[in-house]
C-alpha positions in Angstrom: 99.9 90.4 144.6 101.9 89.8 141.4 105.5 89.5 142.1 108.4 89.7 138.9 112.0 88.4 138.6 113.4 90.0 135.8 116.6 91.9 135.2 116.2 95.8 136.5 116.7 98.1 133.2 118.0 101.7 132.8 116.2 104.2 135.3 119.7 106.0 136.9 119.2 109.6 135.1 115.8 109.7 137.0 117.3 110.2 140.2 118.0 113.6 139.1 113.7 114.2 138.4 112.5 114.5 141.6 109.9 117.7 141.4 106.4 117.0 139.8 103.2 119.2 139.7 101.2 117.0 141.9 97.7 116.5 140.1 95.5 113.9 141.2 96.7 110.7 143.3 97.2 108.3 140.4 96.4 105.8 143.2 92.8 103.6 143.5 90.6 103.3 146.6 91.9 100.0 147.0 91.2 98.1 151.0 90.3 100.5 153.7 91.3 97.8 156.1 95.0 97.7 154.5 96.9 100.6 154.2 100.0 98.8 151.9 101.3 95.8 151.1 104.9 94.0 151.0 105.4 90.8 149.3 103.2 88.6 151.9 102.7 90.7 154.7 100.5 94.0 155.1 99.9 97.2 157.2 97.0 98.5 158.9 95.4 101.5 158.9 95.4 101.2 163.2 99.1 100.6 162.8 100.0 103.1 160.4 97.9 105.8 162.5 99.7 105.2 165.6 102.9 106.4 163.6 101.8 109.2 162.0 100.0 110.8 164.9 103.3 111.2 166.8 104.1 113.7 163.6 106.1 116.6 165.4 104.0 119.1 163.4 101.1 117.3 164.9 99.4 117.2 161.7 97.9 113.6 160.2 98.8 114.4 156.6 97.7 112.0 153.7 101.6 112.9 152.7 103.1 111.3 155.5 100.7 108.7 155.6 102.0 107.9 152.2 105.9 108.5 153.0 105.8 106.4 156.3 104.1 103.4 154.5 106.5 103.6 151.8 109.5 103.7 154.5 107.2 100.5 155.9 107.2 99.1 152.5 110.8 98.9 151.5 111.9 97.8 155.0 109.5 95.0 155.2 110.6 93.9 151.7 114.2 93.5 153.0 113.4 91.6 155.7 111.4 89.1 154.2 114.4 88.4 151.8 116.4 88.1 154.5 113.6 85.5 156.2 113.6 83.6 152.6 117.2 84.0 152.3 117.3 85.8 149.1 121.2 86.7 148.2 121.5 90.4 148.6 125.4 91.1 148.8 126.8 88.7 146.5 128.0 90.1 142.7 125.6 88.5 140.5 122.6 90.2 142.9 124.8 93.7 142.9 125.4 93.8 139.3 121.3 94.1 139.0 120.0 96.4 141.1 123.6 98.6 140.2 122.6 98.6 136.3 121.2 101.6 136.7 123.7 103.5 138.6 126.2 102.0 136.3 124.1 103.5 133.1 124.1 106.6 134.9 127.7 106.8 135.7 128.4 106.1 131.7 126.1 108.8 131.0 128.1 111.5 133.2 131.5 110.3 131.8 129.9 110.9 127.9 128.7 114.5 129.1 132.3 114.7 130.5 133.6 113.9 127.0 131.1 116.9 125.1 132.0 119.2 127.9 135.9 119.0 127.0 134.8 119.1 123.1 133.2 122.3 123.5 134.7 125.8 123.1 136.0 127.8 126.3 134.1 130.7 127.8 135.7 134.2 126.6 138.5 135.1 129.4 136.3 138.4 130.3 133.2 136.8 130.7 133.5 137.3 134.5 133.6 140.9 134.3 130.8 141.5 132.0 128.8 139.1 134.2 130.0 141.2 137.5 128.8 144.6 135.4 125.4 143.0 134.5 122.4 143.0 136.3 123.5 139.9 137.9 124.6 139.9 141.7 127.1 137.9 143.6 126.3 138.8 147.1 127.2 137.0 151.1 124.8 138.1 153.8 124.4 136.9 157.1 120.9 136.0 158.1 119.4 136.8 161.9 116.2 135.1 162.3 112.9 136.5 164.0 111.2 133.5 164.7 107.9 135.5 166.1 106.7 138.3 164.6 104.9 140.0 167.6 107.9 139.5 170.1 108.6 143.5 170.0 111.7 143.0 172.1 113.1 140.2 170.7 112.7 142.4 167.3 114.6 144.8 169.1 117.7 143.3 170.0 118.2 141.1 166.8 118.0 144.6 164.9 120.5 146.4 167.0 122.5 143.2 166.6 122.3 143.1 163.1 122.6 146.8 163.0 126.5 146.4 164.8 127.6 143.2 162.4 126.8 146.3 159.8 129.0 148.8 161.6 132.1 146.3 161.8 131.5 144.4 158.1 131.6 148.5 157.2 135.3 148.6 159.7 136.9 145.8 157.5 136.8 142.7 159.7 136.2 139.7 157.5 132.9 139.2 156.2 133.3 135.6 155.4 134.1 134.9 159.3 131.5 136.1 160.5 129.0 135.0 158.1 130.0 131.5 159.5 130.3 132.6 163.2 126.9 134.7 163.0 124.5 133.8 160.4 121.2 131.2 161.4 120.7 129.4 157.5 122.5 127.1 155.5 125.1 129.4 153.5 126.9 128.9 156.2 128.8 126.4 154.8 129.5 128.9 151.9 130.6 131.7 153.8 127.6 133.7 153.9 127.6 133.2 149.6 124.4 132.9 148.3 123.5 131.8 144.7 123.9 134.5 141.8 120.9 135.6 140.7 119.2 138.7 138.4 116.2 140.9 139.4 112.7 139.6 140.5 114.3 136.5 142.4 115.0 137.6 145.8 112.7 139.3 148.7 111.8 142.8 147.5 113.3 144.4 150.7 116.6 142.3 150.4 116.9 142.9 146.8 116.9 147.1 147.2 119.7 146.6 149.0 121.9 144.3 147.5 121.2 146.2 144.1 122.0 149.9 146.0 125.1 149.2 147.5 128.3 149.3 145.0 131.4 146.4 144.9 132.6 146.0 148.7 129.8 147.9 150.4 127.9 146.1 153.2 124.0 147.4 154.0 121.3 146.0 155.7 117.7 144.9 155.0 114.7 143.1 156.7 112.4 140.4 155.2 109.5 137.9 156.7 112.7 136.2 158.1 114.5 138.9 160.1 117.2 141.1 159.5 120.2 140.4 156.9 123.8 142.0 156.8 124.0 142.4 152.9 127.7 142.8 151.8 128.8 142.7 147.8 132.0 141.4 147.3 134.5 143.4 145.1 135.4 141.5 141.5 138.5 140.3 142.5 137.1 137.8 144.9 134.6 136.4 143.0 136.2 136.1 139.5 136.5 132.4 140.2 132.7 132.3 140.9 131.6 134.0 138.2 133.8 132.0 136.1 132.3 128.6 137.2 128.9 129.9 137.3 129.4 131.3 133.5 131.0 128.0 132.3 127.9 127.0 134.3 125.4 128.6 131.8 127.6 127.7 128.6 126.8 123.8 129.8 123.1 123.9 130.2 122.5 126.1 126.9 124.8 123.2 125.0 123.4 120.6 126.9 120.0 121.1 126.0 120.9 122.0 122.2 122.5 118.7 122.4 119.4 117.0 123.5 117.0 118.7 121.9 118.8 117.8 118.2 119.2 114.0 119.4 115.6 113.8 119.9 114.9 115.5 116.9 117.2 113.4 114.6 116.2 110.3 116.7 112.2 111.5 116.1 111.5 110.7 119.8 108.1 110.8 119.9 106.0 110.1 123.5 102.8 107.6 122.8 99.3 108.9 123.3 98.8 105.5 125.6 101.7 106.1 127.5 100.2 108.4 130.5 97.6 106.2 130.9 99.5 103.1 131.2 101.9 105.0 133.7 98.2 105.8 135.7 97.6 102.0 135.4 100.8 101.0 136.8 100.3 103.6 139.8 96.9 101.8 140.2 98.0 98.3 140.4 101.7 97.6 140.1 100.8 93.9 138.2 100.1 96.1 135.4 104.1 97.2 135.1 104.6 93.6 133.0 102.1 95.1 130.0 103.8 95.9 127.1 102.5 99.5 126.4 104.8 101.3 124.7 105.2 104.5 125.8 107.6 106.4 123.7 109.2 105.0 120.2 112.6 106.4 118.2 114.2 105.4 115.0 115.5 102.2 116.2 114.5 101.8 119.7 110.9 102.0 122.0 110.3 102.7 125.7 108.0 99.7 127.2 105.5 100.6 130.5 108.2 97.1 131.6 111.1 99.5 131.0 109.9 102.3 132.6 108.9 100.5 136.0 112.0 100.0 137.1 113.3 103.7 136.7 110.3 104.4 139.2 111.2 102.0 141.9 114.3 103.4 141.8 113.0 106.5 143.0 113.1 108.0 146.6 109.6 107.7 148.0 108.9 111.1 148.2 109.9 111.5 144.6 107.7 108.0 143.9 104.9 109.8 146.0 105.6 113.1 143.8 105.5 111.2 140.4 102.4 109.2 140.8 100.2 112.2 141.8 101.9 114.5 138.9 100.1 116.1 135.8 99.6 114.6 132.2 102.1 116.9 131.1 104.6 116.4 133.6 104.5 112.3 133.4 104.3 112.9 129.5 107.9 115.5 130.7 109.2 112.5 132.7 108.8 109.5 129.7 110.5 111.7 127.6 113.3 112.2 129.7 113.9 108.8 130.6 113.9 108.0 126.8 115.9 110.6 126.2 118.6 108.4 128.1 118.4 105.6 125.9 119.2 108.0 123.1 121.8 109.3 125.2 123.3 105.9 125.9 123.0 104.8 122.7 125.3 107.7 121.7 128.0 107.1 125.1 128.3 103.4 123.6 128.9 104.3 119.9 131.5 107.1 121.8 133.1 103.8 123.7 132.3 105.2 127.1 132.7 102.0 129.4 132.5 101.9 133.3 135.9 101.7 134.6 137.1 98.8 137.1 137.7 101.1 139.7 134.3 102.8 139.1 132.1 99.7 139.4 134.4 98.6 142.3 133.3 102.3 144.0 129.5 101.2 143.1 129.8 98.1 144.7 131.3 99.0 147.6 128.7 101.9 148.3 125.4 99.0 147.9 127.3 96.8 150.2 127.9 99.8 152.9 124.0 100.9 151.9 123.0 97.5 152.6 125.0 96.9 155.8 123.8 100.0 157.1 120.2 99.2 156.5 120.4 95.6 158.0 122.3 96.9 161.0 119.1 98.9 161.4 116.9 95.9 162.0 119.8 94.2 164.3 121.5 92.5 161.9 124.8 92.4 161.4 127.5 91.0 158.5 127.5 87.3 161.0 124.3 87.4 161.7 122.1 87.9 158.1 119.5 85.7 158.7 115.7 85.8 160.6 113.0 82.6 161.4 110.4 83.1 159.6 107.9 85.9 160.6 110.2 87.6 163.1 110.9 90.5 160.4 107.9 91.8 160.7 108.1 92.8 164.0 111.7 94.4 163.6 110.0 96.5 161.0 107.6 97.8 163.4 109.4 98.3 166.0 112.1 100.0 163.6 109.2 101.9 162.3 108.3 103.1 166.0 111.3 103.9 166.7 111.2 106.5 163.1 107.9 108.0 164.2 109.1 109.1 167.8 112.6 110.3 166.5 114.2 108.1 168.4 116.1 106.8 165.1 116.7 109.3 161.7 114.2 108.7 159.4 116.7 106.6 156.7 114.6 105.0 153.2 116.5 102.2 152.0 119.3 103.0 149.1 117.8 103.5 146.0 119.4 100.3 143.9 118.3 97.8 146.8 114.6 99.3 147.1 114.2 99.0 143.2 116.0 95.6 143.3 112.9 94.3 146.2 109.9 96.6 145.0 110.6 94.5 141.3 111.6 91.1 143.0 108.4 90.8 145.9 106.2 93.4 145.2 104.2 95.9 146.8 100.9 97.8 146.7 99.5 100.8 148.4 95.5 101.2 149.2 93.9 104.7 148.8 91.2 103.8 150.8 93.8 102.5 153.7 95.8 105.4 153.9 93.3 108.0 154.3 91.7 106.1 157.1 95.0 106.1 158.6 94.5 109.5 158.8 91.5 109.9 160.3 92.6 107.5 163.0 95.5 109.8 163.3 93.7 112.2 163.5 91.5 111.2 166.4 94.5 110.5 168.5 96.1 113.3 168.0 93.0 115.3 169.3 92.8 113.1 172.0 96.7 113.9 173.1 96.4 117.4 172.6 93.9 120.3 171.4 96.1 122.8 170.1 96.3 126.8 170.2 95.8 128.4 166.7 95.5 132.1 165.9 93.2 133.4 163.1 95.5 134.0 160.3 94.3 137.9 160.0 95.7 138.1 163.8 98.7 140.2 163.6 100.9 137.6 164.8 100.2 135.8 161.8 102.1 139.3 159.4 104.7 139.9 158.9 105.4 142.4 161.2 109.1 142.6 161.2 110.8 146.3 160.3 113.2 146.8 157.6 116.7 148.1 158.2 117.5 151.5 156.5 
């Protein structure tokens, strides 16, 4: 396997792409007795299957065959620097694998500068936005978790029916959103994002459109019942205001970008998506020198590009290698589109600021730290005999599968920094025996109960509120 030292380039604005219409794998057949390799060491389908199968949805997914060897990947890379004694903390290494964090941070603090260049939202905009067909609206949410359980139906409807009667009496709505509701707005007081027509469940959305400023109602959906309440103008000015200001940014923003590439004639290569599938296929390829977009004065190289993907998560690696033409030809544009974007911050005089790159390099230290600690290593105690990380890995790995330790992939700057510096490689062909393996043992364990999904326990079956 070929492995690269070279300085990591920009790739920190693709931490914000991480959705891709998967297409394809974008991956060969490769071994089918290897499911991925990590600098020197590999991973076997037996292994990999013994992981997967303890899958609490006890499902052997290609997916998460795919996911945990990337996971297996990333920590195996770390431990072998640790075994060869790579320097991993000190400034020089930091100052690499941060470049791209550091490119992004300049690129916020320039859209921070054309945000306070730009004209102020009109002072009413609030109230014509609360008058529109747009709804600000808290609910509290009271799950039916099985559709046929007629009694448990029962009793979360008369529940949900009371919360109505004393939202309606003038006890605060916010309270007991946070007290009563079983989903994540919660934290935002029952809020849920503003949103028009056509966006919501049709059930939920009659009543949040029927009832008038203050008025609480109820509605069921597939989930179970909601206490609906819209809140009166005055308490959501502020919310409306941010959420308008909101819009204003994203309409400037992309009339911003969209004129930059236009000026800049960005223009996406016809070789580039498949020298992005060759990279996917066989990671020596990311030292070609396709060009994959070109702009008055600059050019995107396949180089370039490869280290904005190791940067990436590995579900949104995993999401960008099986994605569409157009959505890779989507995702070369945008990373160009930084350059051009950079290019402009430096002409602006953007710089990081000390305190900045001190915050960045405290965070990989504490990311790093974190992840050593979780192969037993600690600040006095950074080193391993050769061949011992492996089994740290595996045993790390185990401990992952049976949720005996939170699933937690390596900070992005220090994966891309290893994935570039030792190299890795995942087999096709390894993976999806994985998951027939998986498969096998998971049938062995366990032959689980399934209902045809025409039985009515498989509708939704749950009543509406009136």
């Amino acid at each position: 396997m070929a492995t690269r030292h070279k300085r990591i380039t920009a790739r920190g604005a693709t931490l914000l792409l991480l959705a891709f219409a998967a297409c394809g794998t974008g991956m060969p057949e490769g071994r089918s007795d290897i499911a991925a390799e990590a600098g020197t060491i590999t991973l076997t389908p037996d292994r990999l299957a013994a992981w997967i199968s303890l899958n609490p949805s006890g499902q052997a997914t290609i997916r998460a065959a795919e996911f945990a060897a990337l996971v297996w990947v990333d920590y195996a890379l770390l431990a072998q620097a640790i075994e060869q004694g790579l320097p991993l903390s000190d400034s020089a290494t930091a100052t690499i694998a941060l470049e791209p964090d550091i490119i992004l941070q300049q690129l916020r603090d320039w859209h921070d500068t054309l945000v306070s260049r730009r004209p102020r939202i009109a002072a009413d905009r609030a109230d014509s936005l609360y008058a529109s067909d747009r709804r600000v609206l808290q609910h509290i949410l009271l799950r039916v978790d099985d559709p046929n359980d007629a009694g448990r139906i029962g009793e979360t409807r008369a529940k949900a029916e009371s919360l109505v009667a004393v939202a309606r009496s003038g006890a605060d709505f916010s309270e007991l959103a946070r007290e009563h509701s079983q989903d994540a707005s919660t934290a935002e007081n029952g809020y849920l994002p503003i949103v028009g027509r056509g966006v919501l469940a049709p059930e939920f959305e009659r009543t949040a459109w029927r009832i008038g400023p203050g008025e609480v109602g109820g509605a069921g959906s597939r989930l179970g019942f909601h206490v609906v309440r819209r809140p009166p103008l005055e308490e959501v000015r502020d919310r409306l205001t941010a959420y308008a200001e909101s819009l204003a940014t994203q309409r400037a923003d992309s009339v911003y970008t969209t004129g930059l590439r236009i000026r800049k004639a960005l223009t996406v290569t016809p070789e580039a998506v498949s020298a992005l599938r060759r990279f996917f296929a066989a990671h020596e390829g990311r030292t070609d020198g396709d060009l994959l977009a070109t702009w008055d004065g600059g050019a995107l190289s396949l180089d370039q590009a490869a280290s904005w993907i190791d940067a990436l998560p590995p579900r949104a690696y995993l999401d960008l290698r099986g994605a569409s033409d157009v959505a890779l030809e989507a995702f070369v544009r945008d990373i160009a589109t930084q350059y051009l974007i950079l290019g402009e911050a430096n002409e602006g005089g953007v710089r990081l600021l000390g305190g900045q790159q001190a915050g960045l390099f405290d965070g990989y230290r504490r990311g790093l730290r974190e992840s050593l600690a979780l192969l037993g290593l600690t600040d006095s105690t950074t080193s391993l005999p050769a061949g011992e990380g492996a089994g740290r890995v595996n045993a790390l790995m185990e401990a992952f599968a049976r949720d005996q330790t939170r699933w937690s992939p390596l900070p992005s700057a220090l994966a891309a920094y290893l994935r570039a510096t030792l190299g890795f490689q995942l087999h096709r062909a390894g993976l999806e025996r994985s998951v027939s393996l998986a498969t096998d043992l998971i049938t062995a364990q366990v032959t689980p109960l399934t209902a045809p999904e025409d039985a009515p326990g498989a509708r939704d079956t749950t009543p509406p509120l009136p």
